[in-house]
ROKE-645626 format. One record per atom (N, C-alpha, C, CB): residue in one letter; x, y, z. Coordinates in steps of 0.02 Angstrom, whole numbers, padded with zeros to 5 digits, always signed. Glycine has a CB too. Layout:
AXYZ
...
***
This chain:
X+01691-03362-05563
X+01646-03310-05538
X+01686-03251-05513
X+01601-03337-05481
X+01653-03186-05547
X+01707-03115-05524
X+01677-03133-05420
X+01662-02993-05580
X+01744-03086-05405
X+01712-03066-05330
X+01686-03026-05330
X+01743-03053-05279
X+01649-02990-05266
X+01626-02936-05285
X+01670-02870-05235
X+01543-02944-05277
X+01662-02808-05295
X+01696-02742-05267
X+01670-02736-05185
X+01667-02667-05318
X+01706-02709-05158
X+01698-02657-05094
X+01635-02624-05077
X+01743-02599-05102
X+01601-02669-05043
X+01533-02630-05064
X+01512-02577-05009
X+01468-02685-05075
X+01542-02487-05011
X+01556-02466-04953
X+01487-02450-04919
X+01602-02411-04957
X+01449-02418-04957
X+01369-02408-04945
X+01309-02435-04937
X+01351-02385-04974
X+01349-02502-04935
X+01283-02558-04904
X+01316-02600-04846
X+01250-02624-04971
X+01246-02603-04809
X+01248-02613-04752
X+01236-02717-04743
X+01188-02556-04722
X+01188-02714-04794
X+01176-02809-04769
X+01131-02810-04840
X+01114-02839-04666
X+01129-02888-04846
X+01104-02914-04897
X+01074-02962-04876
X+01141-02927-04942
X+00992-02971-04882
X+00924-03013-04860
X+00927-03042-04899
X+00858-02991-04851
X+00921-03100-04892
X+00901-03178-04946
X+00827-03202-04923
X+00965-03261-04929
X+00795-03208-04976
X+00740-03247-04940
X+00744-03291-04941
X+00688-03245-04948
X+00728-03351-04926
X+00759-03445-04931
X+00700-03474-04980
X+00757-03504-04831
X+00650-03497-04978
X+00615-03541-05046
X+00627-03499-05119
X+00519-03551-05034
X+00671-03526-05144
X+00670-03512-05209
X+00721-03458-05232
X+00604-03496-05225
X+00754-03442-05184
X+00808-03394-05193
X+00900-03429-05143
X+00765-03307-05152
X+00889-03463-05091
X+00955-03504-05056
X+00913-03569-05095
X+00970-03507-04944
X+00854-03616-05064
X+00851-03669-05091
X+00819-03682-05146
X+00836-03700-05058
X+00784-03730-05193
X+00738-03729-05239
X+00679-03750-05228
X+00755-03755-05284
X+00646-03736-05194
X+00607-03762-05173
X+00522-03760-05185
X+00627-03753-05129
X+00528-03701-05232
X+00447-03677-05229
X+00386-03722-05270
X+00444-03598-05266
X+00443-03781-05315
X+00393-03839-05373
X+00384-03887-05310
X+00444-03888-05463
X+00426-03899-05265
X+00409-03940-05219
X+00325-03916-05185
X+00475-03939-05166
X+00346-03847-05145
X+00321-03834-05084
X+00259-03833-05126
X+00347-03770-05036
X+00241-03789-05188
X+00177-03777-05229
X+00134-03866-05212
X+00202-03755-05333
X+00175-03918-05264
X+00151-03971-05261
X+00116-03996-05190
X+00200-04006-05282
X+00143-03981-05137
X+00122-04015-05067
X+00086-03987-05055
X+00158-04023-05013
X+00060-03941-05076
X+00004-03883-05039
X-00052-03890-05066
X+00018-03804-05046
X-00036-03885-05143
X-00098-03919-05155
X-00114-03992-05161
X-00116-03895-05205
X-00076-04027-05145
X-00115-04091-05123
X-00143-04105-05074
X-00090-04134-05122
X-00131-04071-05011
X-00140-04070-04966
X-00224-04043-04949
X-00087-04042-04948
X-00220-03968-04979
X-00287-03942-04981
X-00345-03963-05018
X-00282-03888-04995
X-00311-04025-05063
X-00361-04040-05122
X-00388-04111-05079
X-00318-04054-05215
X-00349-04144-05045
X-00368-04195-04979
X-00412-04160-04936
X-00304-04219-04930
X-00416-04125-04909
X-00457-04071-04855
X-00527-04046-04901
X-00399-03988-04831
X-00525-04060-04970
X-00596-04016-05006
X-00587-03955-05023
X-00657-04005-04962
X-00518-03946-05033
X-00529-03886-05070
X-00483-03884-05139
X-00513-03826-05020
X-00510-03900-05194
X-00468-03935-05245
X-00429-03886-05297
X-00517-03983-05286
X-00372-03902-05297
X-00324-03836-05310
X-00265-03862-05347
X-00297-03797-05237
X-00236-03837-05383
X-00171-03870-05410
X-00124-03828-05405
X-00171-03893-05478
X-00042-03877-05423
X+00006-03842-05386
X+00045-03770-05445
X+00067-03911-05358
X-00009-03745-05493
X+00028-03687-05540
X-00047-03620-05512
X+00034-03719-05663
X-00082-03654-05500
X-00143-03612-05434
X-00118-03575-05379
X-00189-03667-05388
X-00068-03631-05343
X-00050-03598-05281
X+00013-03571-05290
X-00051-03641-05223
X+00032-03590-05340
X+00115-03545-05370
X+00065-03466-05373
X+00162-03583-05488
X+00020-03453-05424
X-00008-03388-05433
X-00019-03371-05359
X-00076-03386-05480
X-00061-03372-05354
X-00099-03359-05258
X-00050-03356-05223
X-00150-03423-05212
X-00008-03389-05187
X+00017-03410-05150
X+00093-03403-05118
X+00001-03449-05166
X+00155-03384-05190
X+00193-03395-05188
X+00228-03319-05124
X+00205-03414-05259
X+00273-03320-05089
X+00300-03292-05070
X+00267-03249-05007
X+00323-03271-05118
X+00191-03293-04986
X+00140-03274-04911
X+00149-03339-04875
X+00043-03258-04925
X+00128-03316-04809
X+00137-03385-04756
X+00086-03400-04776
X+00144-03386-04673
X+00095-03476-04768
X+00039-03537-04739
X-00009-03514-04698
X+00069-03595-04695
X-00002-03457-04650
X-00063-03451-04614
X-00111-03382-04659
X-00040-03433-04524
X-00076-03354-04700
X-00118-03304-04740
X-00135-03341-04816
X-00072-03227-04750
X-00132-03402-04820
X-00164-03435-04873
X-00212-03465-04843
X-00127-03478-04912
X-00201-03492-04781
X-00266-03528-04740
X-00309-03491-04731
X-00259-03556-04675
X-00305-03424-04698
X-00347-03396-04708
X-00399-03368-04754
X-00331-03380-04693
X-00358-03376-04818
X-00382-03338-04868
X-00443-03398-04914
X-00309-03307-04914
X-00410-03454-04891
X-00437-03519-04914
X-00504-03541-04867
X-00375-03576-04909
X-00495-03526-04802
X-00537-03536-04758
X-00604-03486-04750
X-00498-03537-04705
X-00593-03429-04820
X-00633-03382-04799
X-00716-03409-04884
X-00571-03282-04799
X-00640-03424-04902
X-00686-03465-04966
X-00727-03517-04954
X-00646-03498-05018
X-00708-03570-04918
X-00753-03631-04902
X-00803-03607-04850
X-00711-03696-04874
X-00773-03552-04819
X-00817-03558-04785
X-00826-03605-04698
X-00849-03577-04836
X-00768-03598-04711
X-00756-03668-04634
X-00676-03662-04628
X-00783-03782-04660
X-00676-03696-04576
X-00600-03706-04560
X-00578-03749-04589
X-00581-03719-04500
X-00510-03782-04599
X-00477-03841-04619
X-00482-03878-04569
X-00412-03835-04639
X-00462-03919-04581
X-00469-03992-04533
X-00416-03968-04472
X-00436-04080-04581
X-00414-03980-04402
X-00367-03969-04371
X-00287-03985-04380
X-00388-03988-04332
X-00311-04063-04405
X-00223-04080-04443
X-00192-04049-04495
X-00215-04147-04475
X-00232-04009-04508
X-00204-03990-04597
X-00127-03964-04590
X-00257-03913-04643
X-00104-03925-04531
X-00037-03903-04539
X+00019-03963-04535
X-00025-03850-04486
X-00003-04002-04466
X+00043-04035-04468
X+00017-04083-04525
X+00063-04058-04403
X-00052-04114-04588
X-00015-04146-04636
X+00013-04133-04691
X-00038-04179-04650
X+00013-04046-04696
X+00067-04019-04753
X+00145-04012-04726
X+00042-03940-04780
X+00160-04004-04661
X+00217-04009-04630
X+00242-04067-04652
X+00213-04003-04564
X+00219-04125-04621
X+00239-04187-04638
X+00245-04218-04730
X+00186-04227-04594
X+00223-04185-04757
X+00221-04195-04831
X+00282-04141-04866
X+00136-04175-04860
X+00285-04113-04826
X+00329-04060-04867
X+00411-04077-04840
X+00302-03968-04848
X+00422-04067-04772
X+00458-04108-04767
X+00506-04149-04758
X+00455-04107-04773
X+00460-04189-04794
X+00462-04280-04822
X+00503-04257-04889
X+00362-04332-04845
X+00485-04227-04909
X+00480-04211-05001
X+00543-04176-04993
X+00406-04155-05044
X+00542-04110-04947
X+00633-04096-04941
X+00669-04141-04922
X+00660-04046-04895
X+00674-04164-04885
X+00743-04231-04867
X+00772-04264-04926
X+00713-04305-04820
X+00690-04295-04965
X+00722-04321-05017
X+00743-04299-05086
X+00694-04360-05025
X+00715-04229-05118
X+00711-04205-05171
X+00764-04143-05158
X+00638-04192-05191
X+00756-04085-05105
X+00771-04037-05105
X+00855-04016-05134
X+00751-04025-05046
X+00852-03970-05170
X+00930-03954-05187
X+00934-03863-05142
X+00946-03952-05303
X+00996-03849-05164
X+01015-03777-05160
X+01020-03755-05211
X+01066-03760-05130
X+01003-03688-05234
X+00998-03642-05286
X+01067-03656-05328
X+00989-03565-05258
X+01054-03658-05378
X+01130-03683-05396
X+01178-03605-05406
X+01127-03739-05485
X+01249-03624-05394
X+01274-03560-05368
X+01283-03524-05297
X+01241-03525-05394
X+01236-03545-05271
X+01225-03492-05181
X+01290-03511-05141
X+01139-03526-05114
X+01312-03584-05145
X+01368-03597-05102
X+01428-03521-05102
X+01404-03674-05136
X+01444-03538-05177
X+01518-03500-05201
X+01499-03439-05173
X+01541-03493-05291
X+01423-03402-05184
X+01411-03345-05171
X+01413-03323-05116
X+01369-03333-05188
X+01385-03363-05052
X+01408-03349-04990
X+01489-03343-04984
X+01381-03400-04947
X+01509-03374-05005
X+01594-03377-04995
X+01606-03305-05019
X+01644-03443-05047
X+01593-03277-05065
X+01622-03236-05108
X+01614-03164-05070
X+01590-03244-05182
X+01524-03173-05048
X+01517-03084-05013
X+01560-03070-04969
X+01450-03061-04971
X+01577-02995-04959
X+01618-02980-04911
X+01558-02912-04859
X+01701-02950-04955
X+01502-02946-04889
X+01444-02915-04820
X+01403-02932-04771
X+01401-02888-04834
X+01373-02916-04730
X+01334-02969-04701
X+01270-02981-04727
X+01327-02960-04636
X+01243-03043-04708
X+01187-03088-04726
X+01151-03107-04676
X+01205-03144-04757
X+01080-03100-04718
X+01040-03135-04648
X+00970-03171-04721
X+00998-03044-04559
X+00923-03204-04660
X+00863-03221-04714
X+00809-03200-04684
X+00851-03298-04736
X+00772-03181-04719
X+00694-03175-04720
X+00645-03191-04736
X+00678-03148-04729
X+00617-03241-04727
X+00555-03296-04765
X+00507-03289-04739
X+00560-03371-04766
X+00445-03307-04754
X+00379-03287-04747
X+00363-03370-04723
X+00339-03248-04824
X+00421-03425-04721
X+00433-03475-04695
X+00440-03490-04619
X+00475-03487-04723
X+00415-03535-04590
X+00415-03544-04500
X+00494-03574-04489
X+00342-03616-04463
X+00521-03546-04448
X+00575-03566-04411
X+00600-03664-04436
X+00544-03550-04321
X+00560-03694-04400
X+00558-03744-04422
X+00566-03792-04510
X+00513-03743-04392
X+00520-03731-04548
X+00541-03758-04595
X+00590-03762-04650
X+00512-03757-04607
X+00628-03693-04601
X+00695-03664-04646
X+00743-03712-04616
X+00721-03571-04635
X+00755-03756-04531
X+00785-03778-04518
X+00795-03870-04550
X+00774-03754-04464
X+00722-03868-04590
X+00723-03935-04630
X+00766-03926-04707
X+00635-03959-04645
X+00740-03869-04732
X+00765-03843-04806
X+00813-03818-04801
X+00729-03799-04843
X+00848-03774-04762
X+00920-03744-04757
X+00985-03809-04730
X+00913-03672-04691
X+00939-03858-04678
X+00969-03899-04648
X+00986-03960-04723
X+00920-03920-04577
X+00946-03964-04758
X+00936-04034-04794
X+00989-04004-04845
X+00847-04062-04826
X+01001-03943-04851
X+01048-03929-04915
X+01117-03907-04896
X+01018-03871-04963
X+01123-03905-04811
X+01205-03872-04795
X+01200-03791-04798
X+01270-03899-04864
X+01143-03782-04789
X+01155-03712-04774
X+01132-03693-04712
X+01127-03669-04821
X+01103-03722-04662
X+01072-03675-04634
X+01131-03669-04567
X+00987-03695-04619
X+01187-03701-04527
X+01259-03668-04503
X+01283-03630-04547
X+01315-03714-04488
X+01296-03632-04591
X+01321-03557-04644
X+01269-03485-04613
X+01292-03576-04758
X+01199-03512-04601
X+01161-03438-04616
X+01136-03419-04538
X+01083-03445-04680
X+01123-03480-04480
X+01111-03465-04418
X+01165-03434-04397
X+01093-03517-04381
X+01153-03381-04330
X+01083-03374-04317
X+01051-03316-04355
X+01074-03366-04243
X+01083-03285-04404
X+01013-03238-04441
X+00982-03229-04492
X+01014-03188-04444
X+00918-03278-04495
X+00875-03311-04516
X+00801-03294-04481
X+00900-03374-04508
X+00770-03269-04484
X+00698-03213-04471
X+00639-03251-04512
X+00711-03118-04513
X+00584-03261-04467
X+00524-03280-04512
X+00466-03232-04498
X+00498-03357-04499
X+00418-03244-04537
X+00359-03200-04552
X+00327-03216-04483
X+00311-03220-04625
X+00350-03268-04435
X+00292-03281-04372
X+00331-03216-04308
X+00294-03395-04331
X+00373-03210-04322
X+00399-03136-04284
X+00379-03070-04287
X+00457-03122-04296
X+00340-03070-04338
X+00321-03011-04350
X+00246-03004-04358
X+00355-02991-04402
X+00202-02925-04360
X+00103-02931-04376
X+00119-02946-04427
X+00036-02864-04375
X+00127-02926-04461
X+00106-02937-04548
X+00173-02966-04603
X+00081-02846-04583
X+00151-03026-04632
X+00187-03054-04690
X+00210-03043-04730
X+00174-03077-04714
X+00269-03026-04803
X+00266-02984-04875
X+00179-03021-04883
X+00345-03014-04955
X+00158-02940-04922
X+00193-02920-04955
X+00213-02840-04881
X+00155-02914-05043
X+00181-02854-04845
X+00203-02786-04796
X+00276-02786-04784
X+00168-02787-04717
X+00301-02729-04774
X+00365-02730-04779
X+00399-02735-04702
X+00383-02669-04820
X+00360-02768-04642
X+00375-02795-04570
X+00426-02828-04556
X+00332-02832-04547
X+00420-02864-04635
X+00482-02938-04600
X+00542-02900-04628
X+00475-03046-04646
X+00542-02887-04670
X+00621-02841-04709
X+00628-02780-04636
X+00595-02778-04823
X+00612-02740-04609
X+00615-02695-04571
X+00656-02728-04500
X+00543-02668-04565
X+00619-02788-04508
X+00642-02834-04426
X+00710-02838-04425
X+00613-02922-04415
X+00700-02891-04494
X+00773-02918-04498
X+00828-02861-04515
X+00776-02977-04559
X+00808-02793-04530
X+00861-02736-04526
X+00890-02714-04461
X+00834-02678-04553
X+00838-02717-04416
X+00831-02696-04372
X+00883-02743-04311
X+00760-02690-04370
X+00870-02788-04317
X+00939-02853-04280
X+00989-02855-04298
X+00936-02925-04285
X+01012-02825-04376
X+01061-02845-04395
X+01082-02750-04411
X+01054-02912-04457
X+01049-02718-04351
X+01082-02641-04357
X+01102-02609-04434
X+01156-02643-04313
X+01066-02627-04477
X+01084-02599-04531
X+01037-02557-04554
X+01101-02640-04573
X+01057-02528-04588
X+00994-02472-04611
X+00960-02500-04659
X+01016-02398-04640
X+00891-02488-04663
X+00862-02505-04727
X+00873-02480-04781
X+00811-02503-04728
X+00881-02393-04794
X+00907-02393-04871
X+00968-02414-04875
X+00907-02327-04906
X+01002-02445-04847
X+01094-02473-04878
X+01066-02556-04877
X+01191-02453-04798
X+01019-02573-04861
X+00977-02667-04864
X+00987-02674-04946
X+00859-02675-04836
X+01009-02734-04964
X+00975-02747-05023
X+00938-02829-05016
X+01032-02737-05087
X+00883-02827-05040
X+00866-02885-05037
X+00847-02939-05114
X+00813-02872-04992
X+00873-02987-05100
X+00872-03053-05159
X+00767-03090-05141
X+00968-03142-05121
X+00729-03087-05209
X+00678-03111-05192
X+00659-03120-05256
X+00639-03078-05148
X+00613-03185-05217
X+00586-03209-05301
X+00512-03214-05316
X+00610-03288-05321
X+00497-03189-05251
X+00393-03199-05268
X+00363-03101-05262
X+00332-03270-05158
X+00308-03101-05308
X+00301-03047-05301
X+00286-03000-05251
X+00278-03044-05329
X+00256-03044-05190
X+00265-03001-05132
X+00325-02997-05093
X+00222-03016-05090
X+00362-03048-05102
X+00433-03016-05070
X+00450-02957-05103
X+00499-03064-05076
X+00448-02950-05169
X+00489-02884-05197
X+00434-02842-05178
X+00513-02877-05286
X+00370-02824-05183
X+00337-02786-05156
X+00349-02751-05088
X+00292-02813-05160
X+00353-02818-05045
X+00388-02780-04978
X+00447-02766-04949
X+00374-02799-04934
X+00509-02769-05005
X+00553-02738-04996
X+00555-02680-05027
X+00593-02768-05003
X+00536-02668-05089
X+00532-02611-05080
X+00483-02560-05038
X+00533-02604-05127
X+00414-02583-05023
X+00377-02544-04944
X+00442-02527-04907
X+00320-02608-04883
X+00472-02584-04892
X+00527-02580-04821
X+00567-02500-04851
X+00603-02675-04813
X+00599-02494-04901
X+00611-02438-04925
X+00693-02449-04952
X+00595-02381-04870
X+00705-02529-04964
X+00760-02567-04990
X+00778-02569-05071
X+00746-02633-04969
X+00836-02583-05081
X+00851-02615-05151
X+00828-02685-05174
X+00920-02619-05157
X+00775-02685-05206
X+00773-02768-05213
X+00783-02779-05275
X+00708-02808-05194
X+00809-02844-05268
X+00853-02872-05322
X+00782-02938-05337
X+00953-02906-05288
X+00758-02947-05412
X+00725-02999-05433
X+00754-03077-05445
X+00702-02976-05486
X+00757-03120-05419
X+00788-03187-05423
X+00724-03227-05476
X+00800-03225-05334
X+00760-03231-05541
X+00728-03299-05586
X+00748-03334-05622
X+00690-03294-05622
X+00805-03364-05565
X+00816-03434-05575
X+00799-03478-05571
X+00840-03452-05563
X+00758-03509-05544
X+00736-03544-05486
X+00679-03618-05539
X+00685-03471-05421
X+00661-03666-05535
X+00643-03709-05563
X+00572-03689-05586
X+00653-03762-05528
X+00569-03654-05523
X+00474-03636-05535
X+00458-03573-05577
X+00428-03615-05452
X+00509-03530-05599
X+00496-03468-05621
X+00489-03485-05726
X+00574-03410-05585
X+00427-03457-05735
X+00375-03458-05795
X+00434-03419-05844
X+00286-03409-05780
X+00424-03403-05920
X+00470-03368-05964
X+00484-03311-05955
X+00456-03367-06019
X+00389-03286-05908
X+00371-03210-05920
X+00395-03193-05838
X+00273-03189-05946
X+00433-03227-05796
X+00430-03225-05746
X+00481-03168-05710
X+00435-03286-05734
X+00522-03135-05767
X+00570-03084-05774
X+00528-03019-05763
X+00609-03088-05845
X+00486-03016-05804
X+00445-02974-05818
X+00397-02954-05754
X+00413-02999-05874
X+00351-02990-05723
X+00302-02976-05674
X+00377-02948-05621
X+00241-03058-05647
X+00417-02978-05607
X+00471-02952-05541
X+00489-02896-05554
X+00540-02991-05527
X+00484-02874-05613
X+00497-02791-05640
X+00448-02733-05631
X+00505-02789-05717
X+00368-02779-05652
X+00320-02731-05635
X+00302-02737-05562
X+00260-02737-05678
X+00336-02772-05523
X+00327-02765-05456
X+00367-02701-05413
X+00347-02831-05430
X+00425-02692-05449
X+00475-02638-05419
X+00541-02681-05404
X+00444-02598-05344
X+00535-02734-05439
X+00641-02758-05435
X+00692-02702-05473
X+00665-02852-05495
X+00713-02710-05455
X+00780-02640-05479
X+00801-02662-05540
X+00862-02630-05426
X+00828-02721-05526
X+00869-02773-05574
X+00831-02832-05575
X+00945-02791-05550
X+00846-02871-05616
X+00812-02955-05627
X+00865-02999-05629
X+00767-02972-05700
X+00885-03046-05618
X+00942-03084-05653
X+00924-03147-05630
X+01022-03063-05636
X+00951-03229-05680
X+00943-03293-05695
X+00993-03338-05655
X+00949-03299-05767
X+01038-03306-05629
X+01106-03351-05625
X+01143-03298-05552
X+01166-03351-05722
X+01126-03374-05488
X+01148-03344-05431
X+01217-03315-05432
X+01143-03388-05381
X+01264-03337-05485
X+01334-03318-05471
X+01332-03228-05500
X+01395-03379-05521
X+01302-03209-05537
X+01317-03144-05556
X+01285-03108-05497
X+01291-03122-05630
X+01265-03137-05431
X+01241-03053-05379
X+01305-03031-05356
X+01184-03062-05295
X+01380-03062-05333
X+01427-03033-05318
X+01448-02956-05369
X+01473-03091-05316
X+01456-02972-05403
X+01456-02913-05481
X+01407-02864-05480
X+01438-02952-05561
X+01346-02891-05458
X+01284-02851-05446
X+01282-02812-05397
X+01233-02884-05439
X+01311-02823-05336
X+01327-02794-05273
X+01383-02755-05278
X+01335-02841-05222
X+01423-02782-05328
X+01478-02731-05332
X+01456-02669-05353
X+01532-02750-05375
X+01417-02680-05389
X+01377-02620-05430
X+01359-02585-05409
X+01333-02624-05460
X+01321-02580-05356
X+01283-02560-05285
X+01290-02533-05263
X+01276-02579-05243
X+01383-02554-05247
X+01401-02524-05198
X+01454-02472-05187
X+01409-02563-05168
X+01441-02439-05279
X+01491-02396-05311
X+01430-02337-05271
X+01509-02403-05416
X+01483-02297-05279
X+01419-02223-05227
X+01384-02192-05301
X+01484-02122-05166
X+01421-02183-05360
X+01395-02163-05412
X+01359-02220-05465
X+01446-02127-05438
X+01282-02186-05452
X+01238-02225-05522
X+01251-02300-05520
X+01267-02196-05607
X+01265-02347-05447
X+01263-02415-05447
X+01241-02444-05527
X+01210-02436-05389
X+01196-02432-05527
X+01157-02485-05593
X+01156-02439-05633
X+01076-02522-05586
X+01182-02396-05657
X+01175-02358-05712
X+01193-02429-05775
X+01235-02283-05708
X+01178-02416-05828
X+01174-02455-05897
X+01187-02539-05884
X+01239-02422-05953
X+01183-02545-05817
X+01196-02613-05807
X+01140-02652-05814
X+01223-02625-05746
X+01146-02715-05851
X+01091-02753-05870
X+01110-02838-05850
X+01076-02736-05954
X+01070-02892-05788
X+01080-02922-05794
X+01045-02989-05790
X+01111-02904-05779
X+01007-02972-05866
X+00956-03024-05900
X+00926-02989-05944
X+00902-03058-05858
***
């Protein structure tokens, strides 16, 4: 894997964690909808991949709760908590690549997930990343509004004193890239990931990703790119 150039004009680089540090989104999809399909509201897990992917748990509940017509059962969080996990401990990997890549940047890092504190400390924890990435690691419950608003990217700029146009951010659901670019960032499209469809290059493009790319090891190269002051991405293609 190249390193990456000197990247003088950027300030920090946002990871979001399901599906971009860990793999997690065929898992998390699966538990969610089993979960809601137990509760009466019958749903499958390439349903809540569409709907769902890259909003909190509490803006799908809602959105779900507005349909039935009723609330969920009081347990419902903690029995998708407990199902999900369950399912990381035993299944969960890391993005393949992310290790070397942390090693390799020479910028700072932080994460931003639309994920609760807690559950990044099960999924970051279950794969060896999450001492690599504490303490800056930011969730959507810190902030009013979830991606696709661009709140949580702004926060996590904002702690980690960096400016938002020198931010670039790594994301793989369409409201993350949506609200990084709101935030007024570089976002980079991640579709690598187990859960991402053929055409899945494509929608991250008509969302506003800059770039797209398959393979965590080429963002060092990508950042190098970046972080040339002239035409970063000029003719650069990577996917």
């Amino acid at each position: 894997m190249a390193d990456a150039a000197p990247a003088s004009n950027l300030d920090l680089v946002i990871f979001d964690c399901d599906g971009v540090l860990v793999d997690s989104e065929v898992i998390s999809c699966q538990a969610h909808a089993d979960v809601l399909s137990l509760c009466g509201y019958p749903i499958t897990a390439d349903q809540v991949f569409d709907r769902f992917l890259g909003r909190s748990s509490k803006q799908a509940t809602l959105e779900v709760e507005a349909e039935l017509g009723r609330s969920l059962p009081d347990d419902f969080n903690v029995r998708l908590q407990e199902r999900l996990f369950r399912a990381f401990e035993q299944d969960l990997q890391p993005v393949a690549g992310i290790t070397g890549v942390l090693d390799a940047l020479d910028l700072p890092v932080c994460v931003a997930s639309s994920g609760s504190h807690q559950r990044m400390r099960v999924s970051l924890g279950a794969t060896g990343l999450y001492d690599r990435l504490a303490p800056h690691i930011f969730s959507s419950s810190q902030v009013e509004n979830g991606k696709p608003a661009p709140d949580l990217f702004l926060f996590a700029a904002a702690q980690m004193q960096a400016r938002p146009a020198a931010c670039v951010v790594v994301e793989d659901s369409i409201a993350g890239i949506r609200g990084g670019v709101a935030a007024g960032m570089t976002v980079l499209g991640f579709h690598g990931g187990s859960h991402c469809r053929p055409d899945y290059a494509h929608r991250l493009r008509d969302a506003g990703a800059a770039l797209v790319f398959d393979d965590m090891r080429q963002l060092p190269i990508i950042l190098g790119r970046l972080g040339e002051k002239a035409a970063p991405l000029a003719g650069f293609s990577a996917a």
